[in-house]
NULUM-444641 format. One record per residue: x, y, z of N, C-alpha, C, CB in turn. Coordinates in steps of 0.001 Angstrom, whole numbers, padded with zeros to 6 digits, always signed. Glycine has a CB too. Example, Ala and Ser with C-alpha at 12.3 -4.5 7.8 and 13.67 -1.06 7.14 Angstrom:
! NULUM-444641
+013190-005690+007800+012300-004500+007800+013200-003300+007800+011308-004473+009046/+012850-002250+007080+013670-001060+007140+012900+000030+007870+014084-000598+005725/
! end
This chain:
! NULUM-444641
+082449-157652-309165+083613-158467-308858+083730-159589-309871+083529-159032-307430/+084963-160028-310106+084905-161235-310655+084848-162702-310022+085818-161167-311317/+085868-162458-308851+086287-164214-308105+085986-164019-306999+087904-164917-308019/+085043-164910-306419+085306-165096-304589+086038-166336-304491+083747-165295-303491/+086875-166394-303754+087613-167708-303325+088137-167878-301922+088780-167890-304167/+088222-169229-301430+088455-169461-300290+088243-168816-299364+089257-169675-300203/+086742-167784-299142+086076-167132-297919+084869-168217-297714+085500-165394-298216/+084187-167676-296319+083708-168234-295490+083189-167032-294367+084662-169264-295122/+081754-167248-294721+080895-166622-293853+080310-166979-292463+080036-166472-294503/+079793-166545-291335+079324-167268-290227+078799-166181-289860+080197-168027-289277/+078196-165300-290511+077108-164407-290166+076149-164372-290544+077212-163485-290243/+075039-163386-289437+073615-164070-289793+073045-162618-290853+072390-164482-287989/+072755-162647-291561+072269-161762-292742+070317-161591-292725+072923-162698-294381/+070187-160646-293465+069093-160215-292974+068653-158848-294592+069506-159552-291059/+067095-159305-295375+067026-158558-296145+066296-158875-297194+067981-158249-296345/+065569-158211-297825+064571-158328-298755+064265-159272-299928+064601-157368-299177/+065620-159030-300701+065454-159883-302428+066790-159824-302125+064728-159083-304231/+067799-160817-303412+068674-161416-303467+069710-161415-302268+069029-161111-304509/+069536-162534-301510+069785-162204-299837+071107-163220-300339+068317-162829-298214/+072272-163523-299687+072998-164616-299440+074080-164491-298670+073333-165134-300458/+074052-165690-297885+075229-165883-296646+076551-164943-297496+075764-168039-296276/+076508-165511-298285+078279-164953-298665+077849-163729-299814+079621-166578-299661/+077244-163933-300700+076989-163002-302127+075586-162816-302247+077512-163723-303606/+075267-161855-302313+073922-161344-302798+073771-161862-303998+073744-159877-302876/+073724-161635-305034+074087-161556-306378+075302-161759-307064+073826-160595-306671/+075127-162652-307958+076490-163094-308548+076521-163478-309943+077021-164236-307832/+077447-162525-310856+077493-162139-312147+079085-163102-312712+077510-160217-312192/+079915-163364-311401+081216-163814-311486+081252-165343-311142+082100-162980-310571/+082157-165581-310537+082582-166960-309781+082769-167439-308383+083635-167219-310139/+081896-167694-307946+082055-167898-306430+082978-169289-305982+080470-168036-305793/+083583-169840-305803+084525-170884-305806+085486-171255-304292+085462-170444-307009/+085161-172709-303804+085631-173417-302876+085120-172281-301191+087483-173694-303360/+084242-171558-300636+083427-170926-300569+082140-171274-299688+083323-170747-301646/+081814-170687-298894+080996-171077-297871+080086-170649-297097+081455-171357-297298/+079039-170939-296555+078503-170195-295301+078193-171033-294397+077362-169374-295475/+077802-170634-292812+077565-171336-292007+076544-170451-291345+078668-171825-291367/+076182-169371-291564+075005-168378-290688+073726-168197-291060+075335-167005-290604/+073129-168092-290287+071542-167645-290977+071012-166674-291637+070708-167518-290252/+070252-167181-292476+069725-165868-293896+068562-166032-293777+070099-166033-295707/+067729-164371-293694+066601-164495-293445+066133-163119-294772+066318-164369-291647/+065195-163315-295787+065014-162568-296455+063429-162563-297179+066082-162687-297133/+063126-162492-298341+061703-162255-299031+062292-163134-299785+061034-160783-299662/+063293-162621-301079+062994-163481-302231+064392-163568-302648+061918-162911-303376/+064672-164659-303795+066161-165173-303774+066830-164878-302667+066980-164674-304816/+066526-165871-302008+067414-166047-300454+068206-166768-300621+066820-166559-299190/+069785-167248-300585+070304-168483-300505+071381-168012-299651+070653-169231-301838/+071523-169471-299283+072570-170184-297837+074098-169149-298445+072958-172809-297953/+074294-169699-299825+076029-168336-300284+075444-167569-300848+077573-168705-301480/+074512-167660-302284+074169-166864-303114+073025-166212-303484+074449-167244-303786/+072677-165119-303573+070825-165076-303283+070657-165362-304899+069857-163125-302558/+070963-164925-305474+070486-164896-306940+071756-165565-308025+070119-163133-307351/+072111-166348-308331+073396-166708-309501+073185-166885-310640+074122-167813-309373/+074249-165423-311422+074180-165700-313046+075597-165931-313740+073480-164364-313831/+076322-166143-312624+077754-166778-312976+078132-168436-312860+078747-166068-311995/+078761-168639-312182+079672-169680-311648+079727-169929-310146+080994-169355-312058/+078943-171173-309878+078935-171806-308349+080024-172794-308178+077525-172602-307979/+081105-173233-307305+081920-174035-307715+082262-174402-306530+082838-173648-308573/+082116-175694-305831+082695-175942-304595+082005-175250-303194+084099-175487-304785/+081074-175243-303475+080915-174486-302741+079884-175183-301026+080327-173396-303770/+079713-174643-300175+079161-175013-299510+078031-174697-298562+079786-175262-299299/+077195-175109-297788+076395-174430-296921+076034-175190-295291+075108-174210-297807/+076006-174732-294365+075741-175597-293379+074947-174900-292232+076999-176186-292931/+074082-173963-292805+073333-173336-291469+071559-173087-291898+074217-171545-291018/+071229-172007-291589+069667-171742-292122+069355-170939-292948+068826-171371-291296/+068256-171173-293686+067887-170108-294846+066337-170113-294390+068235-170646-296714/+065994-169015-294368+064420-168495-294374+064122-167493-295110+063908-168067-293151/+063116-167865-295780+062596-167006-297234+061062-167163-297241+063268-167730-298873/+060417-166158-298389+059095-166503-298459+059336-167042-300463+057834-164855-297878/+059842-166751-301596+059752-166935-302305+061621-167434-302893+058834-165967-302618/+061392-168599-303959+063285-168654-304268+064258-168965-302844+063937-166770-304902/+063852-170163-302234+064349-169877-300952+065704-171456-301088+062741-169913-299467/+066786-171179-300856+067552-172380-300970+069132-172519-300112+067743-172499-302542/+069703-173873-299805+070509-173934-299340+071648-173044-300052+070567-175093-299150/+071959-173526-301384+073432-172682-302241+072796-171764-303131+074593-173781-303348/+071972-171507-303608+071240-170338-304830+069649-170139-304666+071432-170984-306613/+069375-169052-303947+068202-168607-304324+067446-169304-306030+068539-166978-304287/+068086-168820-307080+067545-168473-308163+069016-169111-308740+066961-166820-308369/+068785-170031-309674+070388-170098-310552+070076-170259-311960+071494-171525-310127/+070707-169139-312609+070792-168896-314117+071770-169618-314548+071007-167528-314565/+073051-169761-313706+074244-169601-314217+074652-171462-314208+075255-168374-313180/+075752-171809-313348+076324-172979-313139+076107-173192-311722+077705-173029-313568/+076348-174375-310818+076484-174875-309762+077091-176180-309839+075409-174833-309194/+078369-176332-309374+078904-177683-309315+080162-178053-308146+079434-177931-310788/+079769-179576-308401+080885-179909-307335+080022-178892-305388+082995-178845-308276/+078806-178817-305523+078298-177814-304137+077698-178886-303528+077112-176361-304347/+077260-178170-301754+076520-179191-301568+075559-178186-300448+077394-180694-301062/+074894-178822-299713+073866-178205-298671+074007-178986-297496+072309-178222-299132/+073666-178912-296663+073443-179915-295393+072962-179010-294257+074911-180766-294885/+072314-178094-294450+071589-176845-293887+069851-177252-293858+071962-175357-295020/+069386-176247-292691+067772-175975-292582+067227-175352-293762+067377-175014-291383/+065821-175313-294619+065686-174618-295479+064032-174181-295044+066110-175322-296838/+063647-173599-295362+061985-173182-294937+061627-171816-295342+061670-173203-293242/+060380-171732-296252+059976-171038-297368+058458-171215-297337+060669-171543-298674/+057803-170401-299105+056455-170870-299272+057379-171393-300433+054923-169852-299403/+057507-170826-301487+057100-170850-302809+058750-171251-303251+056281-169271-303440/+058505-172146-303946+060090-172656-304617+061764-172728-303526+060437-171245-306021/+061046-173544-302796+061867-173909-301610+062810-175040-301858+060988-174276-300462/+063909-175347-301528+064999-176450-301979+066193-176624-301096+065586-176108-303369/+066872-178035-301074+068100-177754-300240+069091-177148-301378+068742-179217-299423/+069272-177008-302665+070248-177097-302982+069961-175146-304081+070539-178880-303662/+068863-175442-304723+068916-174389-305663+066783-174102-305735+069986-175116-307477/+066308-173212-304999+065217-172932-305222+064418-172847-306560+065237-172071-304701/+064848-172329-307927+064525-172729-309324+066344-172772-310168+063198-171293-310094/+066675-173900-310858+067238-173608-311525+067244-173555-312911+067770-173924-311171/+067664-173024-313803+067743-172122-314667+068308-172357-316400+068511-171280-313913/+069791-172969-315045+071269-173196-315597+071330-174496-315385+072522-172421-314913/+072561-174747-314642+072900-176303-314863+073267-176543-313478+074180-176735-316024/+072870-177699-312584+073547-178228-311854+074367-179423-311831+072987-178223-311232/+075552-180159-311636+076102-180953-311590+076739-181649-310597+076510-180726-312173/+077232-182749-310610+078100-183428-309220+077881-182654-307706+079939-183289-309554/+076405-182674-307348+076491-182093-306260+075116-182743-305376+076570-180495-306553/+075291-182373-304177+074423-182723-303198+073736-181711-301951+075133-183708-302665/+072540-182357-301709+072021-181807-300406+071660-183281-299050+070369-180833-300960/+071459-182510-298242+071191-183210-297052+070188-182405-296201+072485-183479-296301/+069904-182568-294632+069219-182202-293952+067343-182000-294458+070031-181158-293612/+067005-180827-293560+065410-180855-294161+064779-179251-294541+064278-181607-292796/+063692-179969-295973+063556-178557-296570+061816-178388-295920+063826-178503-298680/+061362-177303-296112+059888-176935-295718+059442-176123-295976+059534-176841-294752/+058584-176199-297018+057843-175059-298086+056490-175541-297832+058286-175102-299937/+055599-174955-299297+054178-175051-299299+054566-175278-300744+053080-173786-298729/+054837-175170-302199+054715-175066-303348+055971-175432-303996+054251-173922-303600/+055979-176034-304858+057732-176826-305419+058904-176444-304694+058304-176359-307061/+058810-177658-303968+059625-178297-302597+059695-179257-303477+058956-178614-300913/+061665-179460-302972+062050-180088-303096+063382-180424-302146+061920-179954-304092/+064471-181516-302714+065431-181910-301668+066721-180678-302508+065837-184055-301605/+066688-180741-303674+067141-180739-304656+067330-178860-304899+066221-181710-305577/+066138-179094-306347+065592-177717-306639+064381-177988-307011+066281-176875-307661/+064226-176668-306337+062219-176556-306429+061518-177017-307753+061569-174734-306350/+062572-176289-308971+061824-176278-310197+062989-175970-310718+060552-175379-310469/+063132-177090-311882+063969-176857-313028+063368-177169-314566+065186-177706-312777/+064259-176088-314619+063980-175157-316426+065505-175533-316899+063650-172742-316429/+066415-176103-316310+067687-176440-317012+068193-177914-316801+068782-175471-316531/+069535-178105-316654+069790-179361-316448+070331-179986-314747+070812-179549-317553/+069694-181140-314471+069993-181491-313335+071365-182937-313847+068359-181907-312443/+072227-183061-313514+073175-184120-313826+073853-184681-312757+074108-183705-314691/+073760-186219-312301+075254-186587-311147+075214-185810-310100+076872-186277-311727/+073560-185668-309962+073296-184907-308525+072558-186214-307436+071967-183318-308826/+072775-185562-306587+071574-186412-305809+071211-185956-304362+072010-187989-305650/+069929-185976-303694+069647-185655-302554+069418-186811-301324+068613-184898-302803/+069789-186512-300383+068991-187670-298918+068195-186911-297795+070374-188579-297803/+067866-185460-298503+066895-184038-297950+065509-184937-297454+066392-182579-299563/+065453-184740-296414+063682-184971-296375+063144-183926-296884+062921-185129-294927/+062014-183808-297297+060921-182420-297922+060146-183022-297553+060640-181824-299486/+059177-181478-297271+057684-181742-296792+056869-179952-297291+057700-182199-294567/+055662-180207-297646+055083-179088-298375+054228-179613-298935+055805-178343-299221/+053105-178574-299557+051665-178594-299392+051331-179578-301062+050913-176638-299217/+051573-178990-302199+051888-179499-303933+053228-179184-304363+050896-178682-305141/+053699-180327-305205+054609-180188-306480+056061-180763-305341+054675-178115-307398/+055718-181768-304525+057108-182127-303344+057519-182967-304252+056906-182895-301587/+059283-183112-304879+060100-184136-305169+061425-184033-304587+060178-184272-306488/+061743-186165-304358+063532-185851-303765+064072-184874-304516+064731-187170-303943/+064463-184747-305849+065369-184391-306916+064746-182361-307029+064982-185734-308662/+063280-182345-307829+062793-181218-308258+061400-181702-307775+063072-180801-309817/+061193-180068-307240+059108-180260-306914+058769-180724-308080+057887-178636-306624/+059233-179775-309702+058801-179464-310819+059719-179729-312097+058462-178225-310664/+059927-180208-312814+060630-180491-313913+059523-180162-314876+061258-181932-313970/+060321-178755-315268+059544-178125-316493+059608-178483-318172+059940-176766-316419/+058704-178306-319048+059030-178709-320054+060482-179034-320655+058479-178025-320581/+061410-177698-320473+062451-177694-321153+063998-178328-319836+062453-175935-321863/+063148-179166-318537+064306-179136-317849+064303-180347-318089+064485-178625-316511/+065619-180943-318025+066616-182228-317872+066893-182929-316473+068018-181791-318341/+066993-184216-316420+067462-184481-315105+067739-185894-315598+066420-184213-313749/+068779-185880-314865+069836-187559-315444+070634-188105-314561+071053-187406-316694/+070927-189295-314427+071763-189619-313090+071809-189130-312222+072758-189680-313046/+070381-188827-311540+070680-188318-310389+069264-189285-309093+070582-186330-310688/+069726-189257-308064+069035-189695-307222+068557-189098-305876+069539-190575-307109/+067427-189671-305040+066861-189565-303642+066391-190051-303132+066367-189028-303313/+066947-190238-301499+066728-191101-301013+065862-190880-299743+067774-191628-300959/+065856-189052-299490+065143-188700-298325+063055-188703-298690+065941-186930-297898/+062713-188508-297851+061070-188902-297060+060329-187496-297683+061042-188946-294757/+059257-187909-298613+058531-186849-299448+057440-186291-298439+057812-187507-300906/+057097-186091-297857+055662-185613-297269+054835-184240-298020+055973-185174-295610/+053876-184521-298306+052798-183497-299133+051404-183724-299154+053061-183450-300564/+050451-182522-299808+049218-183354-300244+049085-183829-301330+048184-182823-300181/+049139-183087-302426+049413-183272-303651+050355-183088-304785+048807-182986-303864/+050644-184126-306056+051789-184022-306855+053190-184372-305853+051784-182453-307532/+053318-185325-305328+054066-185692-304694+054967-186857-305119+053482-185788-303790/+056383-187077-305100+057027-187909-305882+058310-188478-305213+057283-187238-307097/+058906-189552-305423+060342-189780-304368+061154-188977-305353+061083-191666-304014/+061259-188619-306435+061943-188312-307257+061865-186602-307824+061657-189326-308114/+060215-186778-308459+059683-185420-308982+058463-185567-308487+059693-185094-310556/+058025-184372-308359+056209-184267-307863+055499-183891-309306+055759-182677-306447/+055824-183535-310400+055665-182618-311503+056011-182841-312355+055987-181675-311505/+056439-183625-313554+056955-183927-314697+056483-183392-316242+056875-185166-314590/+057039-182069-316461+056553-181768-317709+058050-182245-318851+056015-179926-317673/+059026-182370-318247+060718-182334-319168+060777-183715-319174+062389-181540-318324/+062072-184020-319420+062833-185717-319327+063719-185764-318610+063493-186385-320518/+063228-187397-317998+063507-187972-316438+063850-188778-317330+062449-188321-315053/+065952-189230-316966+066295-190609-317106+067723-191354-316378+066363-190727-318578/+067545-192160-316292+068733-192855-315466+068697-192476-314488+070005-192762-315772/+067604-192533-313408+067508-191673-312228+067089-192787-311135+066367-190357-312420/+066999-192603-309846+066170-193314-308913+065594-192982-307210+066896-194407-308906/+064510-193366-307093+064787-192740-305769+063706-194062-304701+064119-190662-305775/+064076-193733-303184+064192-194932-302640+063311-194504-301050+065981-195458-302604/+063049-192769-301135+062412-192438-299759+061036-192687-299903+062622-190958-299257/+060069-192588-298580+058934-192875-297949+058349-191320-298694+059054-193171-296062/+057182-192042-299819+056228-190820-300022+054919-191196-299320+055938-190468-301657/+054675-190083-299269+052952-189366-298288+052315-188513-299147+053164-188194-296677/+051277-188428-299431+050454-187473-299983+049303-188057-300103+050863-186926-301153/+048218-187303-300672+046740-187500-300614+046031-187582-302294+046088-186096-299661/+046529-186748-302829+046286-186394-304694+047469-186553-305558+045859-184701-305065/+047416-187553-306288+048650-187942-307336+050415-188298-306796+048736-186505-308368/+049809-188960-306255+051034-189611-305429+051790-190679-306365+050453-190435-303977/+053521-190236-306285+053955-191299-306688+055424-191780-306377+053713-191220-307873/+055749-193387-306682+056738-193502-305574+057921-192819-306664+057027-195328-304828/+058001-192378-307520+059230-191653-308023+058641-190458-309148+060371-192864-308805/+057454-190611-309702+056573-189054-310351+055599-188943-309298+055603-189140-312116/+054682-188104-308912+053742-187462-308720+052848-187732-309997+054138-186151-308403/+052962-187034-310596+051985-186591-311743+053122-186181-313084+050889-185038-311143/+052585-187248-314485+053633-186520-315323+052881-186354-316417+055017-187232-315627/+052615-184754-316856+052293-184064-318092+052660-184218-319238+052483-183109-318056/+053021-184853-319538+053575-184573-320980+055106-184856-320961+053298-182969-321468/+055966-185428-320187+056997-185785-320031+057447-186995-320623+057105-185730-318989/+058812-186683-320564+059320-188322-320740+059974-188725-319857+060141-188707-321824/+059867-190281-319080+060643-190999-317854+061054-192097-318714+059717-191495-316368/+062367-192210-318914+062662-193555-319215+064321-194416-318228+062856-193394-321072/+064470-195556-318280+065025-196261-317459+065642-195570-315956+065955-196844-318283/+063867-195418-315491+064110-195112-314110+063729-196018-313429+063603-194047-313633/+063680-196125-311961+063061-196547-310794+062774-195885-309656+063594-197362-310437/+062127-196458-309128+061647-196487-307555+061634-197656-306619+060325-196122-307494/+061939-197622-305538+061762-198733-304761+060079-198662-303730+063271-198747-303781/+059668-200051-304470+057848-199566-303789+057810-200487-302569+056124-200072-305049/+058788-200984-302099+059079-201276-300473+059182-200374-299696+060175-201894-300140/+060100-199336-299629+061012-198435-298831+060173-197033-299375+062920-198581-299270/+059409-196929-300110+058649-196159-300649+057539-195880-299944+058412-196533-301711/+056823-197116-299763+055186-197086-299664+054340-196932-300241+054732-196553-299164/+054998-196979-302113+053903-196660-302948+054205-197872-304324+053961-194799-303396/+053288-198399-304516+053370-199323-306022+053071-198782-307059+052545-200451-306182/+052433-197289-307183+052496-197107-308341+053032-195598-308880+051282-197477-308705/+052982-195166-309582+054009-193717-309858+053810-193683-311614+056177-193995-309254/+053253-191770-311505+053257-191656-313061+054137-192237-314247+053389-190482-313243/+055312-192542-313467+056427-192595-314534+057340-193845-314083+057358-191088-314601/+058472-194151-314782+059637-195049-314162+058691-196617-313402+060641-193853-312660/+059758-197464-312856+059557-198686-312726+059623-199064-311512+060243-199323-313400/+058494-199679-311229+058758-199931-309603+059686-201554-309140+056936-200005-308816/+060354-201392-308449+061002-202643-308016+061239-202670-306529+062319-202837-308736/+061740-204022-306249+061676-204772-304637+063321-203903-304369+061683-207223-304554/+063422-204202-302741+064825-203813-302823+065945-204696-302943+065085-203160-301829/+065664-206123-303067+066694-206563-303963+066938-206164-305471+066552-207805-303958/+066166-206093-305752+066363-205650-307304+067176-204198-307648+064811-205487-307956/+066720-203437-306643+067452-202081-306779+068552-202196-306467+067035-201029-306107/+069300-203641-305522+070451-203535-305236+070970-204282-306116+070755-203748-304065/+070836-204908-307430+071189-205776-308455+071629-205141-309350+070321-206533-308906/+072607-205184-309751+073333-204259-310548+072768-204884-312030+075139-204285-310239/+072457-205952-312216+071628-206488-313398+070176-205830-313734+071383-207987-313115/+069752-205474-313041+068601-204567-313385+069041-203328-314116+067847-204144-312122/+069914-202757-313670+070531-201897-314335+071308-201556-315225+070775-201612-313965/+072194-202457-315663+072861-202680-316782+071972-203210-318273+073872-203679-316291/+070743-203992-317959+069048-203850-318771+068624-202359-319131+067639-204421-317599/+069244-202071-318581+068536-200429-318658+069300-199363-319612+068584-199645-317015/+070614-200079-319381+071584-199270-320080+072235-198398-319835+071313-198879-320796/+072108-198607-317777+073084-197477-317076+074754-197648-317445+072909-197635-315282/+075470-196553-317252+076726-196788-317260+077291-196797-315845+077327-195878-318099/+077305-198367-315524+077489-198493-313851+078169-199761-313773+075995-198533-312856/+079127-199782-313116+079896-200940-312718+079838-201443-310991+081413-200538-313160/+080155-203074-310742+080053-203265-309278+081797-202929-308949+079375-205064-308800/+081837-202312-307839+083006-202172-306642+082705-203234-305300+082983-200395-305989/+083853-202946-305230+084271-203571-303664+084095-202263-302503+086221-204190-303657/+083642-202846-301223+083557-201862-300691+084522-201183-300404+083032-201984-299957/+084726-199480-300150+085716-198529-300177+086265-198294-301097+086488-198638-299525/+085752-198688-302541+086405-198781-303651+084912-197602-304336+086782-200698-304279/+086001-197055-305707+085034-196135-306278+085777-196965-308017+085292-193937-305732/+085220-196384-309329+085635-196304-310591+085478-195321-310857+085245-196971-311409/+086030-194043-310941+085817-193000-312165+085489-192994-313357+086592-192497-312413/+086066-194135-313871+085581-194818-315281+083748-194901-315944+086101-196481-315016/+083166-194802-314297+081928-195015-315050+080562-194368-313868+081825-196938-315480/+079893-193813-314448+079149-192610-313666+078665-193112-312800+078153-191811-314246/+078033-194901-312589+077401-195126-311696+078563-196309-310910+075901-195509-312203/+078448-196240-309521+079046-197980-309497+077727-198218-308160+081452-198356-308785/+077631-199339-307781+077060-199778-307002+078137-201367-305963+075699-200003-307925/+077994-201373-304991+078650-202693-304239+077196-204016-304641+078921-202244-301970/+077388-204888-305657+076438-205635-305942+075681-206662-304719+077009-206308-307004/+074400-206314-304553+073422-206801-303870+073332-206655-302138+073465-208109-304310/+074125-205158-302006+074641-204864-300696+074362-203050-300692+076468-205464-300547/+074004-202401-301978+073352-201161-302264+073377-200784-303196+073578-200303-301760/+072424-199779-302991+072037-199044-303851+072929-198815-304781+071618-198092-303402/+072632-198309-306471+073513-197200-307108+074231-195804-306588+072771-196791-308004/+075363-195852-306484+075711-194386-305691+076443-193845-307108+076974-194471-303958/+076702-192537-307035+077639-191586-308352+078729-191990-307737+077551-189656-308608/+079629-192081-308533+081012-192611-308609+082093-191504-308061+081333-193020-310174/+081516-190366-308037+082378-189063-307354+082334-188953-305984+081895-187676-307795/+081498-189795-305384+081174-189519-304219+082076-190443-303695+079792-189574-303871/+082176-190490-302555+083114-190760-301406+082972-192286-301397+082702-189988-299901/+083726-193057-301194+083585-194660-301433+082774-195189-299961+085391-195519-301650/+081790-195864-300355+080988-196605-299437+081688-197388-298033+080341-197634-300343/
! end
């Protein structure tokens, strides 16, 4: 096929490898697009798509995914694109578990997850493990799982990216655990995250553990955290995270609004000393 558009699933699916509420496998464009039923499978399981090497676009998810490997709210496995999507679904897995994209590949953009994920091995709010680019994403997913738990990615691999993007949901793990990443082998920047980490081995309030990576003008909040220190990025109070002057030091592109007010003009805005940085696409505070 080439286009799915404006369908919507609410059935419960059931099946081995590339499982998904709406598309098994996807070579085309899945667009404005949905599921709401439960998916229960082995491997590339996802909430619409089990496996994507096309185009994710608008898309949505709001029910359960159960998998043992590649297990995720919108893409099992994504080669392709994902944007403008979001999650707000159950997720629960072993191995590369996520609300949004279990490994991605390709690129994600302007998109979000919510609710709670539950794996054993790169868990995340986000995606389990990225090998591509994460951009103008952000999660408020709790995760919980055994190594490699981050808000954003369990794992940020050598060659993956992640930029303006944030998390704000509750890390729980034993080890390589991060508000942000649990795993840092790629580059982490302009990022932040603000949830309660737990773990026992390489705990951190926004890296876990970072290999060979680069983190630059990030943060964490080590109030709302519970942790002061973290492989990577900068720890600060939560006034400071709500100071839009900390950030403009940094060299974000972020402006203050009024509340209910957004700028398109500029990727980040924040309401000064009243919250956090939010993406500017998102819905006005």
């Amino acid at each position: 096929f080439d286009t799915v558009s404006n369908s919507r699933s609410v059935a419960s699916v059931s099946g081995s490898s590339d499982i998904g509420g709406l598309v098994g496998s996807n070579n085309g464009t899945v667009r404005s697009s949905g599921s709401t039923g439960s998916v229960f499978g082995e491997s590339e399981v996802g909430g619409v798509v089990g496996s994507n090497h096309g185009s994710i676009r608008s898309a949505d998810f709001r029910g359960s995914v159960t998998g043992r490997w590649y297990v995720a709210g919108v893409a099992g496995r994504n080669y392709g694109s994902v944007r403008d999507s979001c999650s707000t679904g159950t997720v629960i897995g072993d191995y590369y578990v996520s609300g949004l994209t279990g490994a991605n590949y390709g690129s994600i953009n302007d998109s979000y997850s919510t609710g709670i994920v539950t794996g054993n091995y790169y868990v995340s709010g986000l995606t389990g493990s990225n090998s591509g680019t994460v951009s103008d994403s952000y999660s408020t997913a709790s995760a919980s799982g055994t190594s490699a738990v981050g808000g954003v990615a369990g794992i940020n691999a050598r060659k993956g990216a992640l930029s303006n993007s944030y998390a704000t949901g509750n890390m729980t793990g034993t080890s390589y655990v991060g508000g942000l990443v649990g795993v840092n082998f790629g580059a982490v920047s302009k990022s932040y995250s603000s949830g309660n980490v737990t773990g026992d081995y390489y705990v951190g309030g926004l890296i876990g553990v970072n290999w060979g990576g680069a983190v630059t003008d990030s943060f964490w909040d080590v109030e709302t955290s519970g942790q002061t220190a973290s492989a990577g990025g900068a720890g600060k109070i939560t006034a400071e995270m709500q100071n839009i002057g900390n950030f403009l030091q940094a060299g974000w592109n972020i402006c203050a609004v009024i509340p209910s007010k957004t700028n398109r003009a500029y990727a980040w805005n924040i309401i000064h000393e009243q919250t956090y940085p939010f993406l500017s696409w998102q819905s006005p505070v």
